[in-house]
C-alpha positions in Angstrom: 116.5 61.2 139.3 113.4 60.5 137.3 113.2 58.0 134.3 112.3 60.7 132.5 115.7 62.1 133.3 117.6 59.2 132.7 116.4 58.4 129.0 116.6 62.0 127.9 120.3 62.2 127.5 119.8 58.9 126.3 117.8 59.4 123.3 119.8 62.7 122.5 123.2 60.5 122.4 121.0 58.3 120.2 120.1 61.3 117.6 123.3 62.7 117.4 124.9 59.2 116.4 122.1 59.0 113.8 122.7 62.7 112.7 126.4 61.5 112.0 125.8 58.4 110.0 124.2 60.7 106.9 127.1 62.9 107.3 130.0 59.9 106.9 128.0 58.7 104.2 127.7 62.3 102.8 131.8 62.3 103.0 132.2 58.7 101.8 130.1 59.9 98.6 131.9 63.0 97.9 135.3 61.3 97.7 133.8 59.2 95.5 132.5 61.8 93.3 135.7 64.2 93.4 137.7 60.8 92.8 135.0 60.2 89.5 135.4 63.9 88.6 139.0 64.0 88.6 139.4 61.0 86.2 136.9 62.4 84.0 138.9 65.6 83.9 142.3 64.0 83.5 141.0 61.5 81.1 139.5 64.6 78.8 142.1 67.0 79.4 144.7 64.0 77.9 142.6 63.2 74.7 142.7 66.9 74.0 146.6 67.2 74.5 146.7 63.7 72.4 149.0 62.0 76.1 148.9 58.8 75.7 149.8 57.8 79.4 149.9 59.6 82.5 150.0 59.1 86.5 148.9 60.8 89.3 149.4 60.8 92.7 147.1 63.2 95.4 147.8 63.6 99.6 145.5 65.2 101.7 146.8 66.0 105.1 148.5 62.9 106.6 146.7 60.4 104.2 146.9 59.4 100.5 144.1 60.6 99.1 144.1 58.9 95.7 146.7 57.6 93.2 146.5 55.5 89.7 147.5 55.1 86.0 146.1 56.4 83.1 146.2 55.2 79.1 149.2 52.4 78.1 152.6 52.4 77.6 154.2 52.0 74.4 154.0 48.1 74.4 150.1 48.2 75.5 151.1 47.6 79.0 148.6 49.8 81.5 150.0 52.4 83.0 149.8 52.1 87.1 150.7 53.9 90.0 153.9 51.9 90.0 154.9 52.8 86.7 158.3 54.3 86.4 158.4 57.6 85.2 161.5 60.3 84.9 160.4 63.4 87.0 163.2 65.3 85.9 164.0 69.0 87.1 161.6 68.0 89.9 164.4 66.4 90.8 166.2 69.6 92.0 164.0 69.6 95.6 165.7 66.3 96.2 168.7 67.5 95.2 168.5 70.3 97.6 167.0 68.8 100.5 170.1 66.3 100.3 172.7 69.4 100.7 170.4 70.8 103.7 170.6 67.6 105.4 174.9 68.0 105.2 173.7 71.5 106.2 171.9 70.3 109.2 175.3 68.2 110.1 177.3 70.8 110.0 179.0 69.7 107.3 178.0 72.6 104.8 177.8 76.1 105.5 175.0 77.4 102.8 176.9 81.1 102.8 180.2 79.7 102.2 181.8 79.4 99.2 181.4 76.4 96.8 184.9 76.5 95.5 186.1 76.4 99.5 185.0 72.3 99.5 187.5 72.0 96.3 190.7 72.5 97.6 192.3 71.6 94.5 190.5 74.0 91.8 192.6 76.7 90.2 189.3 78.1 87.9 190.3 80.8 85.3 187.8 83.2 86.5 188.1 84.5 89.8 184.7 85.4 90.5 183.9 81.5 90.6 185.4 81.3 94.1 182.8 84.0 95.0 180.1 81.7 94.6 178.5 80.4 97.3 176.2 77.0 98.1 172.8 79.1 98.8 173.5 81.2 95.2 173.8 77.7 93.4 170.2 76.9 95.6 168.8 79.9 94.1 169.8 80.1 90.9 172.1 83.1 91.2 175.4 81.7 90.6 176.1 83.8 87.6 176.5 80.7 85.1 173.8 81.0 82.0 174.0 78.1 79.4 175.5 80.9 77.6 178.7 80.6 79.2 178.7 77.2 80.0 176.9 75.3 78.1 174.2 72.7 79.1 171.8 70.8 77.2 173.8 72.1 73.4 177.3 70.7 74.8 179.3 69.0 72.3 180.4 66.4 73.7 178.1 65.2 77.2 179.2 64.9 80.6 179.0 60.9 81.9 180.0 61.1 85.5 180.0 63.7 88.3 183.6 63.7 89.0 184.3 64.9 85.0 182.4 68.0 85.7 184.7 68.1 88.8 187.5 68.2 86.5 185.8 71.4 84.3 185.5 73.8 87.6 189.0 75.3 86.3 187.2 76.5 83.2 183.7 77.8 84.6 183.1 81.1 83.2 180.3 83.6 84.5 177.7 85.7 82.6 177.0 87.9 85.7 178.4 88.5 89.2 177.1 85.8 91.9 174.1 86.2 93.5 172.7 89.2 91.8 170.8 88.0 88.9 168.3 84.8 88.4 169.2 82.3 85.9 167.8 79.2 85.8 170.7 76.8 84.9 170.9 73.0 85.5 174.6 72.8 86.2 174.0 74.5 89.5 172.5 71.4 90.4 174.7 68.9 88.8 177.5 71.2 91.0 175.4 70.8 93.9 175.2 67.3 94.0 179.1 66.8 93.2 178.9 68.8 96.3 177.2 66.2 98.6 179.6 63.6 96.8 182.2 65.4 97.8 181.2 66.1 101.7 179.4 63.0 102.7 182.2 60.5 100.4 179.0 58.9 99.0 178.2 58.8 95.6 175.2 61.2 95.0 172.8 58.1 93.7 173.4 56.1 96.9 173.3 59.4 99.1 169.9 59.8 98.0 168.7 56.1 98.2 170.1 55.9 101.8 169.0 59.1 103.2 166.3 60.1 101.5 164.5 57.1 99.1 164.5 54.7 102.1 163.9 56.6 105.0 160.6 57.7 103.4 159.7 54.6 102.0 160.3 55.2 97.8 161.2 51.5 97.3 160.9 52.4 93.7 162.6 55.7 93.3 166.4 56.1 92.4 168.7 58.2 90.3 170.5 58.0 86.7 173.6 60.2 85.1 172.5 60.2 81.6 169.3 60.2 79.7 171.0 57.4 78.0 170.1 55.0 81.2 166.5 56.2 81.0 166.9 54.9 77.7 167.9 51.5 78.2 165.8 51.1 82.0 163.0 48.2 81.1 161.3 49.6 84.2 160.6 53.1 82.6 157.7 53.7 80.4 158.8 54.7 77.0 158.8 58.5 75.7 157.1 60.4 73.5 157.0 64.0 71.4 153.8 65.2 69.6 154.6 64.8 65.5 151.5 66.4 64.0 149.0 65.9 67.7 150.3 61.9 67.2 152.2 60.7 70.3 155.3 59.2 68.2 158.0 57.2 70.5 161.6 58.5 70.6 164.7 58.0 73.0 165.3 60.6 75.0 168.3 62.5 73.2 171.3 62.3 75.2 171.8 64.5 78.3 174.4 64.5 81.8 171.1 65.0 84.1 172.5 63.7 87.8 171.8 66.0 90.6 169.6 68.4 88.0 167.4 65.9 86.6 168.3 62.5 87.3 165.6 60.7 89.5 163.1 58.3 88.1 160.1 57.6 90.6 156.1 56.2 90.4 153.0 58.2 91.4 153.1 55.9 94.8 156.7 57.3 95.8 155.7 60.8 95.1 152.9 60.0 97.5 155.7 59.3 100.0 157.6 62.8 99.0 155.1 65.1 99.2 153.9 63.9 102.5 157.5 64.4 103.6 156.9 67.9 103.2 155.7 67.9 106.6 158.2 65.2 108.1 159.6 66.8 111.1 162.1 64.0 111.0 164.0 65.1 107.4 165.1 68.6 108.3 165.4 71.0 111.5 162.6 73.2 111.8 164.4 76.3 110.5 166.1 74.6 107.4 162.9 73.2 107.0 161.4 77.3 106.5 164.1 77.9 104.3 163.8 74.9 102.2 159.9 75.9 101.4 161.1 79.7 101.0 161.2 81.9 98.0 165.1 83.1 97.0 166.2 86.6 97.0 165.9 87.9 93.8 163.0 85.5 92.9 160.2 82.8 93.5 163.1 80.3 93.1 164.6 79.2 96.6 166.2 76.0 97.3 164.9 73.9 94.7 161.0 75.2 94.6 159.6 77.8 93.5 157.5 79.3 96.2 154.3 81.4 95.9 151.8 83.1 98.4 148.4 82.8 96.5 145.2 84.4 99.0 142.7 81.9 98.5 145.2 78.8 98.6 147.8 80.2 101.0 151.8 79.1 100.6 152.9 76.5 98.0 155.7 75.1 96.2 156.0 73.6 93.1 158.6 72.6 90.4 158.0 71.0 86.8 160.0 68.6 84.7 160.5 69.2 81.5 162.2 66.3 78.7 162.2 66.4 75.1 159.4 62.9 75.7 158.9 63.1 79.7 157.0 65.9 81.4 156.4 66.3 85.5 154.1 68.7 87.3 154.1 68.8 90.9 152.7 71.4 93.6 152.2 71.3 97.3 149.7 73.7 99.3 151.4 74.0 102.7 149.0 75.1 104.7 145.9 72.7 103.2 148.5 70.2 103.1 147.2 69.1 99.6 150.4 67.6 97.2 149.6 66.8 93.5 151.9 65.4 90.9 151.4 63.8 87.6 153.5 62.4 85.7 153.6 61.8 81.7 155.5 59.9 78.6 155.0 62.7 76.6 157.5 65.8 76.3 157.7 69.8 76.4 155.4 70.7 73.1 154.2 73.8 72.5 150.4 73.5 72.5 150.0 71.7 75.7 149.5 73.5 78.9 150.7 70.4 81.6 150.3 72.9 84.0 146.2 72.9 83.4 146.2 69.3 85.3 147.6 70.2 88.2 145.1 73.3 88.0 142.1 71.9 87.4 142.7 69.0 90.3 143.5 71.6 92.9 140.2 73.2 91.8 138.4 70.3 91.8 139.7 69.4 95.4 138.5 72.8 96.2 135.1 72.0 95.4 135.3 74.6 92.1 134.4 73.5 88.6 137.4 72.7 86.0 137.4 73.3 82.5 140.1 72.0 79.8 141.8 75.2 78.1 140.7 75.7 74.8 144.3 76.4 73.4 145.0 72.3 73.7 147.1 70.3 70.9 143.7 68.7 69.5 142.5 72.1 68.7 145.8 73.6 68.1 146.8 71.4 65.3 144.1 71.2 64.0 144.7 75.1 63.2 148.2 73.9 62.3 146.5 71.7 59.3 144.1 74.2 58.3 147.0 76.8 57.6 149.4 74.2 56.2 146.8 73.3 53.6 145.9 77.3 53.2 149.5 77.7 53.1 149.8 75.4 49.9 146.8 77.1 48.1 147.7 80.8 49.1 151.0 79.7 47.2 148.9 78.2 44.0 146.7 81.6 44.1 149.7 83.6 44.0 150.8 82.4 40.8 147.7 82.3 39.3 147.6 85.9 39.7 151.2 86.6 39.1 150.2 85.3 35.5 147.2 87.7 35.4 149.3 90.8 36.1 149.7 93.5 33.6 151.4 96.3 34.9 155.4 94.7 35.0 157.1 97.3 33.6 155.6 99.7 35.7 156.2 98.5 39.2 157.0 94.9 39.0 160.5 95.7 39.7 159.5 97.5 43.3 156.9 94.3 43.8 159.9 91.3 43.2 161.8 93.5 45.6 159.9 94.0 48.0 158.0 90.5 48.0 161.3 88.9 48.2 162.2 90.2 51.3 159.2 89.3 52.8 158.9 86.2 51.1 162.4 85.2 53.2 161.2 86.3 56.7 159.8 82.4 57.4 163.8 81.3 56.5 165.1 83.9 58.7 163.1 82.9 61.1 163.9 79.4 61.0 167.5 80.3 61.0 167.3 81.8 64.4 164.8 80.0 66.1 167.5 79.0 68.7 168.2 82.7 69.8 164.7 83.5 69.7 164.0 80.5 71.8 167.0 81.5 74.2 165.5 85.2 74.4 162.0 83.9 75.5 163.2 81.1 77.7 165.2 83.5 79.9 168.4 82.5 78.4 167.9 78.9 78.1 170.0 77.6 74.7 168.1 74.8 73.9 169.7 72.2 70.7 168.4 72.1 67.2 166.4 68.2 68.0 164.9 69.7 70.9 163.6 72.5 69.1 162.5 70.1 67.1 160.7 67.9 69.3 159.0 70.8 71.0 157.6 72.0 68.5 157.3 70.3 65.0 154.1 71.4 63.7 155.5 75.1 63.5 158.5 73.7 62.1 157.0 72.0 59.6 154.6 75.2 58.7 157.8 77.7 58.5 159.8 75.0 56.2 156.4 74.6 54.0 156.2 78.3 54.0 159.5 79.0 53.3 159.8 76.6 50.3 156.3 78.4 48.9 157.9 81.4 49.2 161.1 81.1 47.6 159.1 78.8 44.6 157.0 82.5 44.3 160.4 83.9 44.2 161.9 82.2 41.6 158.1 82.1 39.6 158.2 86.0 39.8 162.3 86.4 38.6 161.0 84.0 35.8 158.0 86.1 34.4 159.9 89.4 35.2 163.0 88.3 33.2 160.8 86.8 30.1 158.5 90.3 30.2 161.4 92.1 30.0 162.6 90.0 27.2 159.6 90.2 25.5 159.2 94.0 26.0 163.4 94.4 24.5 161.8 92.2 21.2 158.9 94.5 20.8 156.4 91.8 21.9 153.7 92.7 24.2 152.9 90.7 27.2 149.7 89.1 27.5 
């Protein structure tokens, strides 16, 4: 062999290790920039919604790809990836992947039915004992908060085994599993199940089975909204009065099993990478656990989508009156994000958007904050507030102007009257309205409220215009026709 011979393969090793250090550095870069990007467009996207503080936590494949606080808690405190935040309904997938693990035992059957682990329930309606532990999953028990009332429940829930105590007195909207209805006492049922099965209180169930196993040294579970509340580990709440984030206790609320775990953007690291843990669930419960259900997206405590360019996901949000969640997990890019945030459900923010415009970030594709944010939103709100007040003054002025009463100001006070009262109507029956666009969700007056209080604020201010144009226009009417009974001519 020739030297010649010898040093060629040399010098190509020699190129293609050279070749590779731009590309590392090439990769190195790019993280940083999509790390620099992101913050940017999570930064932006909170001073337009008016969040005050927010985490987020993003895997990619087997690693963490990046985590970290944004904005300060109530007390000034800066918000970290260790913060404590409720995740609320996004506490359902835990829920459910702790009844597949009893599942995986043995110890379940998901087609039997739930009333068969209660030996000792008599319940009114007979159709109860035709539930079974995979319609509860899927949200086809038949219960609605119609019929058995969640969130506007007079007097709250405090422990699991009460609601044990109310299966006698379930009743049913519709027949089990034949129509969707997303209701949180499925879950709160569900996990009385695993109580029940495993002799385990559901909190410790989770902590020992799931929490540990996977390493969420800061993760656990509550009852009541009352012990977020009073937890100095968790950040403080918020709603939106006005596009201001204004601190409020979370109104009170039985949340175990439905929405009960509190966690940090480092844990959720830890849960979404546990999507692909052979070690939590048999490979077949592990299929069904990431499926869709049979009457909709909503399977066993995700709801599961087939998009082309991202391929399967799951996802679930978590929705308080001052605590929001967003979390979704691309299967088969094995990308999980979550973000968490002190502020609540309000009508002008879109929470989904930063969970969005991450993915599409990751992806390489530009993001851009939605234009229908609270910043711009109530800003709108103000303008017509203040038109509201001088479309009122207007109306008088020219109500004084008028000079045709006898002729039809009787048909105008009518038929302005009745118009004039549509904002009071409205507000009378917001809850219905509310419960006929939420899919049959009855939601209580204060969180209503703290949902949206900038259009509650607008109705009432139009309301009390109105009915002042009422009484203004009665007024005139009444003295023109006086004057016109006297012989006097109106000027």
């Amino acid at each position: 062999m020739t030297i010649t011979s010898k040093i060629l393969p040399v010098c190509l090793l020699l190129a293609l290790c050279l070749s590779a250090l731009p590309a590392a550095a090439s990769q190195a870069r790019n993280k940083t920039e999509i790390v620099a990007e992101i913050d940017d467009y999570v930064r932006e996207n909170m001073e337009a919604n008016r969040i005050s503080g927010a985490a987020l936590a993003i895997t990619y494949g087997e690693e963490v790809f990046y985590s970290r606080g944004y904005g300060e808690d109530a007390e000034g405190r800066k918000i970290t990836d260790t913060t404590s935040f409720p995740i609320a309904s996004l506490s359902k997938s835990m829920t459910a992947l702790a009844v597949l693990q009893l599942v995986d035992e043995g110890l379940i059957e998901l087609d039997a039915p739930y009333g068969s682990y209660f030996p000792g329930i008599l319940p009114e309606n007979h159709h109860f004992n035709q539930i079974t532990v995979r319609n509860l999953l899927n949200q086809t028990s038949g219960l609605t908060d119609k019929v058995n009332p969640d969130m506007t429940r007079s007097v709250q829930f405090q422990s699991l085994q009460e609601i044990k105590k109310s299966l006698n007195l379930v009743k049913l909207a519709n027949d089990p599993g034949e129509t969707y209805s997303y209701h949180n006492p499925n879950y709160q049922y569900l996990a009385l199940l695993v109580e029940q099965v495993s002799e385990q209180r559901f909190s410790e169930y989770l902590q020992h089975h799931i929490f540990v196993p996977l390493g969420m040294k800061d993760t656990f579970s509550v009852s009541t909204t009352e012990q977020i509340n009073e937890h100095p580990a968790v950040v403080q709440g918020h709603y939106l009065l006005l596009g201001k984030p204004t601190h409020t206790d979370e109104p009170l609320w039985f949340i175990e099993g439905a929405a009960g775990v509190i966690s940090t953007a480092r844990d959720m690291e830890k849960w979404m990478r546990a999507q692909f843990d052979p070690r939590l669930l048999s490979p077949q419960l592990m299929e069904q656990y990431h499926a869709a259900g049979q009457h909709s997206p909503y399977g066993m405590g995700w709801l599961a989508s087939n998009d082309d360019g991202w391929g399967s996901t799951i996802s679930h949000s978590g929705i308080f009156w001052t605590y929001k969640s967003e979390e979704r997990v691309f299967l088969e890019k094995q990308l999980g994000i979550t973000m968490m945030f002190d502020t609540g459900i309000n009508a002008f923010v879109d929470y989904s958007s930063f969970v969005r415009g991450i993915s599409q970030i990751m992806n390489g594709e530009k993001a851009d904050i939605p234009a229908l944010n609270s910043r711009n939103m109530e800003m709108a709100m103000s303008l017509l507030m203040v038109g509201t007040i001088f479309w009122g003054g207007y109306s008088y002025f020219r109500m004084k102007k008028t000079d045709n009463w006898k002729s039809s100001f009787r048909r105008k006070l009518i038929f302005s009257s009745i118009w004039s009262l549509s904002p009071v109507l409205v507000l009378l029956f917001l809850s219905p309205i509310f419960s006929l666009i939420g899919g049959g969700r009855v939601l209580p007056w204060i969180g209503i409220w703290l949902t949206m209080p900038s259009l509650i604020i607008w109705l009432v201010l139009l309301s009390l215009v109105n009915l002042l144009s009422i009484i203004c226009r009665c007024c005139i009417y009444y003295k023109v026709k006086k004057e016109s009974k006297s012989g006097v001519v109106p000027q």
